[in-house]
N, C-alpha and C positions, 0 to 999 in steps of 0.2 A: 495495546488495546486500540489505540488511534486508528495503527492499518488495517486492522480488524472491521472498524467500524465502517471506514472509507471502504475498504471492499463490498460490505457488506447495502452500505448504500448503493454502490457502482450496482450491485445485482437486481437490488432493488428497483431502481431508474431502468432499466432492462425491462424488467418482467412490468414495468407501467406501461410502457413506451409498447410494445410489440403485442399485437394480435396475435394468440395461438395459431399455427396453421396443421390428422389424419386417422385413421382407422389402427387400432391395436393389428403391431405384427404377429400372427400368432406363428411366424416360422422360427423364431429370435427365440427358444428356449435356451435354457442355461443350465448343463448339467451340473450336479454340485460333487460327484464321487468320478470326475473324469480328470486326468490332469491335466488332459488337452481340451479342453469343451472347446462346444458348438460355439461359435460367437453368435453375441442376439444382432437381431436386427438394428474453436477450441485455443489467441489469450487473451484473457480479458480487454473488450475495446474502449475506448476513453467515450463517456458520455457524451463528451462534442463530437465526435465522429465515428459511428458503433462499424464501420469499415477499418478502420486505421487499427494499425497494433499498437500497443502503448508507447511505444518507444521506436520507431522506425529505424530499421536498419538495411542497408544497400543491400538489394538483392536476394531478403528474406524479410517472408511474413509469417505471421502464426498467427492460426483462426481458432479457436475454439466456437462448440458448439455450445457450448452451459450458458453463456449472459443471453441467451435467445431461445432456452429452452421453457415453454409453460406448463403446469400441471394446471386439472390431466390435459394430455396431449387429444386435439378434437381434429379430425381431418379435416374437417369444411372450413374450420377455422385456420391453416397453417399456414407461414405467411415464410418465405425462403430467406436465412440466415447471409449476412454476410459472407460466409465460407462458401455457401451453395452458391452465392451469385457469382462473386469470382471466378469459380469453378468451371461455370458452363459459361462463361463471358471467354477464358481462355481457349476452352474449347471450339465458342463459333469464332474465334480470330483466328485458329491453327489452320494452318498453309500447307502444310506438307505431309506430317506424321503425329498421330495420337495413337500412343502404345500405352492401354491400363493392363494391370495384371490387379484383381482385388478379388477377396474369399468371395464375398454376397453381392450382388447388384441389383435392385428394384424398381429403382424411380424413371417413370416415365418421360420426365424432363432429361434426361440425362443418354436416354434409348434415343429419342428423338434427336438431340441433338448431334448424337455420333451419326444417325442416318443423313443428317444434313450438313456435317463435313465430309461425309463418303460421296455424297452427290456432290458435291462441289469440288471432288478431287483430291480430298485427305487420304494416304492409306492408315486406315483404322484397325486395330490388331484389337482383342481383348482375350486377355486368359483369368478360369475361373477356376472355383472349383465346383465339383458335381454336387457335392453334399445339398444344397439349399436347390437343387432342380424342382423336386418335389411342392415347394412353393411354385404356385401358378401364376403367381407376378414375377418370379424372375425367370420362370417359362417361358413368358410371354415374352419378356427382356432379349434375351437370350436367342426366341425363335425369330423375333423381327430383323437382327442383326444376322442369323442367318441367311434371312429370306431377300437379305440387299446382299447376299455375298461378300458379308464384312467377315472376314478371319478371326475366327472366335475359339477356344479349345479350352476342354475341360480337362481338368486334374481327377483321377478317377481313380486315386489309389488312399488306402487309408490314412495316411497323414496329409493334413492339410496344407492346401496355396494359397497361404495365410498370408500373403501381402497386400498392401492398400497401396498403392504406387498406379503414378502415371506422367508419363514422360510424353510431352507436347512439345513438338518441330526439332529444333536444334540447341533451344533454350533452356525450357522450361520443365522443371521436377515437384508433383505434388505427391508426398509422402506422409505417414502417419498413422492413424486408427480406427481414420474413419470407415468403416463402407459403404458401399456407396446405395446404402438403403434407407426406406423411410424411419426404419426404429432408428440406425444410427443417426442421422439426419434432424429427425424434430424431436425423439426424446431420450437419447443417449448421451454423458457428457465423451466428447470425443476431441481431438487439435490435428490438423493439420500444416505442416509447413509447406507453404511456396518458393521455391528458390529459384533464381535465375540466374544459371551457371551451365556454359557450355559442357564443362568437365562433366558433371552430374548427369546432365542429359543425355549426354552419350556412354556413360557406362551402366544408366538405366533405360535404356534402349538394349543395352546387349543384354541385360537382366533379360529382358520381354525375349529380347531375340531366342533365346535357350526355351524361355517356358512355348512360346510356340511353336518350337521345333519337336517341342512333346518331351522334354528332359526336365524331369522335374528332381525334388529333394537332393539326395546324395548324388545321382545320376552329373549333375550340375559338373562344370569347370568354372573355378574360383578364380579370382585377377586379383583378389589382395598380395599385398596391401595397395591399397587403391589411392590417388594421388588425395593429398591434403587441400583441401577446399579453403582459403584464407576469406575471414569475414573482414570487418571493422574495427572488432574488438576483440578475437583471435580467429580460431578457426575450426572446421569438424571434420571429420573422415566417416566414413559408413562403410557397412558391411550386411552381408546378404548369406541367410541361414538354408541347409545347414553345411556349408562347407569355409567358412571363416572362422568357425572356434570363436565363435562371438562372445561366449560365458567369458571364460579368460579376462576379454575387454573390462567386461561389466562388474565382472569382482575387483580389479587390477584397478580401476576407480573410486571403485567403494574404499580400499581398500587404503589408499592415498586420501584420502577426508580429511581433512585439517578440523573443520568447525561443524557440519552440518550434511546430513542426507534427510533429504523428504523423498516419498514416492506415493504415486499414485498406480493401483495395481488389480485389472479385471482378474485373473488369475496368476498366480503366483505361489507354484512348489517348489520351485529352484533352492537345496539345499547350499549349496558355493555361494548364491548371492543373500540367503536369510543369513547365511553363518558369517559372512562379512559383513553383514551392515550387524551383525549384535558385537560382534570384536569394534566395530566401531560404538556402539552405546555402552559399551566397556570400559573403551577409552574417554566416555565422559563428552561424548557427540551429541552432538543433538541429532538424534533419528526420528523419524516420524512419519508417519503415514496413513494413508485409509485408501482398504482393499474393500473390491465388489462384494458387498452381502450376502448375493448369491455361493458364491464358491469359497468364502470363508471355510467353512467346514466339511469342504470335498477331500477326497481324498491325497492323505501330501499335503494339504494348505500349508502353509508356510505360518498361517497365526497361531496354530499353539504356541509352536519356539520362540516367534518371536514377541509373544503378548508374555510367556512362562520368563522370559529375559529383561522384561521391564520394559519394552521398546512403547512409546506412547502411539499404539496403532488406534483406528478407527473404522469400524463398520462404516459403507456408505450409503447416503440418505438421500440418493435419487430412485422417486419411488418404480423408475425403469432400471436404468443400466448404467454403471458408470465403467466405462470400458476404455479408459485410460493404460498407456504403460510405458509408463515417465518415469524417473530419477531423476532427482538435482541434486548437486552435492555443491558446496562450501560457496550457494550463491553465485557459480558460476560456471559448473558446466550440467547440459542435459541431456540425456540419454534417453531418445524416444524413439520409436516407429512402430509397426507391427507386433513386434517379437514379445509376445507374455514371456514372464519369467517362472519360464516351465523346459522341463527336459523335453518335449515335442518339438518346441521351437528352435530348440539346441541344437538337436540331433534328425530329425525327421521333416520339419516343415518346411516349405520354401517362407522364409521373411527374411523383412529389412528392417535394420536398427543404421541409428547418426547417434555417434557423442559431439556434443558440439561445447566448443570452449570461445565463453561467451556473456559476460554477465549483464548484457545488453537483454541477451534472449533467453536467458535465466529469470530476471527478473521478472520477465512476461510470462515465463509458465509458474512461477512462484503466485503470483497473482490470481492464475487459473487456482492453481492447487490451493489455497487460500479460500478461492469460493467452493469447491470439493469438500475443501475440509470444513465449511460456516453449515453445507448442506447435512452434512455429517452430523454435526452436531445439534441442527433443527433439522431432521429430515420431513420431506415433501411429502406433500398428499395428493393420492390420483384418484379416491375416490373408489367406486364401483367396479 
């Protein structure tokens, strides 16, 4: 009940401290009878420093968006998240190469800034998908980078290029949930990791290199298993859908649970990975989680079985989106990126998932998911 509280203050001190900073996305709907939906339009920072992650480790960060998000969300008032600043800070440093591949893109900070690493001599690559054209702010996105002759290409086939990645110079890898829009941005709960690892950067370069060559989903050439990334306190390996047989991983972990799985999950049908985590609340695990409200009850959801099994699930009580798709298990590894746990992502979409073994950066999504779940159980008000 202690950490509970302490979290719960830690959110609190946040939402004192920060000015709301935009206008409702209306592109960001949410099918609930789809098993792939649309996607709509990240870990807790220590009070003394809402930049820093809790626990610092070499060469990795993780940002969540939730200690920075306001209800309701006002556009005149939005004021840019530690994630976001980062973000476009790496961006005006990069020297040579910024390669994104991400589903949605809208923000104008973010259009601008790619235009003025292309004038300064970046090559700038970006792959999307078509699906969100029809919004007129990622039209706009979208034609500006055109009109500077930055390499840009869309995914035009009915399964999504569902990844959020972006590989900066020789360095640097930002991966995760976010996209890179104003719903995910000022009212979605989302996490990004920043890593600073030659290895990464260059085998998510050749990620990009593929989708801009216009070979997208199965089409792909796969390089797993892909070299083992060592942190400080172990290490992770990642993988890119759909040609890695990624499910396998993600059961193959559940599955290995000693003490504990938590998750946090915007969609989630994936029967292999519902049916290992209840063998695990079988075995007397502690399971737990809370999935997106919206697609609770879409087709496939995953929360009958697993609410009909006892599993202590939770509806989520962000009155937007909570568009998370994390695992932690036994307090020390986490299983995020892109990849809902759905047979799309498996089998048809281009994503990226990281298991990372690590209780250094367990305990910091532990923490997110801790304010997820306090939001869960007081959910937020937006009002009109």
């Amino acid at each position: 009940m202690l950490v509970i509280a302490v979290v719960l203050l830690i959110a609190l001190y946040f939402q004192q401290q920060i000015t709301p900073t935009s206008t409702p996305d209306s592109s960001d709907s949410v099918p609930t009878v789809d098993e792939n939906p649309v996607e709509p339009d990240a870990t807790g920072p220590t009070p003394s420093d809402p930049s820093a992650p809790i626990v610092p480790i070499k060469g990795v960060t993780l940002y969540s968006t939730t200690p920075f998000l306001v209800y309701p969300d006002v556009a005149a008032e939005r004021t840019k998240s530690p994630m976001y600043k980062a973000f476009l800070a790496d961006l005006a440093a990069a020297k040579s190469t910024i390669d994104i591949a991400v589903f949605d893109i809208d923000l104008p900070e973010l259009r601008d800034a790619l235009l003025a690493a292309d004038k300064r001599g970046v090559t700038v690559r970006v792959a999307y998908d078509d699906t969100n054209l029809t919004d007129a702010r990622v039209a706009q996105v979208i034609g500006a980078l055109q009109d500077a002759n930055i390499a840009v290409i869309a995914d035009e086939r009915e399964p999504f290029m569902h990844e959020k990645i972006a590989a900066i110079d020789d360095t640097i890898v930002w991966t995760g949930s976010w996209n890179m829009t104003f719903n995910d941005t000022y009212r979605n709960n989302n996490s990004m990791l920043r890593f600073v690892n030659r290895t990464m950067a260059e085998m998510y370069h050749q990620e990009v290199d593929q989708l801009m060559n216009g070979v997208f989903g199965v089409g792909k050439v796969g390089h797993a298993p892909y070299p083992t990334i060592d942190l400080p306190d172990g290490d992770l390996t990642y993988f890119f859908s759909p040609v890695d047989d990624i499910n396998k991983y993600v059961v193959a972990e559940i599955k290995a649970a000693k003490k504990s799985v938590r998750f946090m999950a915007f969609s989630y049908t994936d029967k292999a990975i519902s049916q290992a985590m209840i063998a695990a609340h079988n075995r007397n695990l502690l399971v737990q989680g809370v999935m997106e409200n919206q697609n609770v009850k879409g087709t496939g959801s995953a929360w009958p079985a697993l609410e009909s099994a006892g599993v202590d699930i939770l509806k989520d009580g962000n009155c937007y989106i909570m568009h998370h798709k994390t695992i932690i298990i036994d307090d020390a590894v986490v299983i995020t990126g892109s990849y809902n746990f759905t047979k799309s992502a498996e089998q048809s979409n281009d994503e990226n998932l990281l298991i990372i073994n690590s209780p250094s950066l367990a305990a910091q999504m532990i923490a997110e998911y801790k304010l997820v779940r306090a939001q869960a159980e007081q959910p937020t008000q937006c009002g009109k």
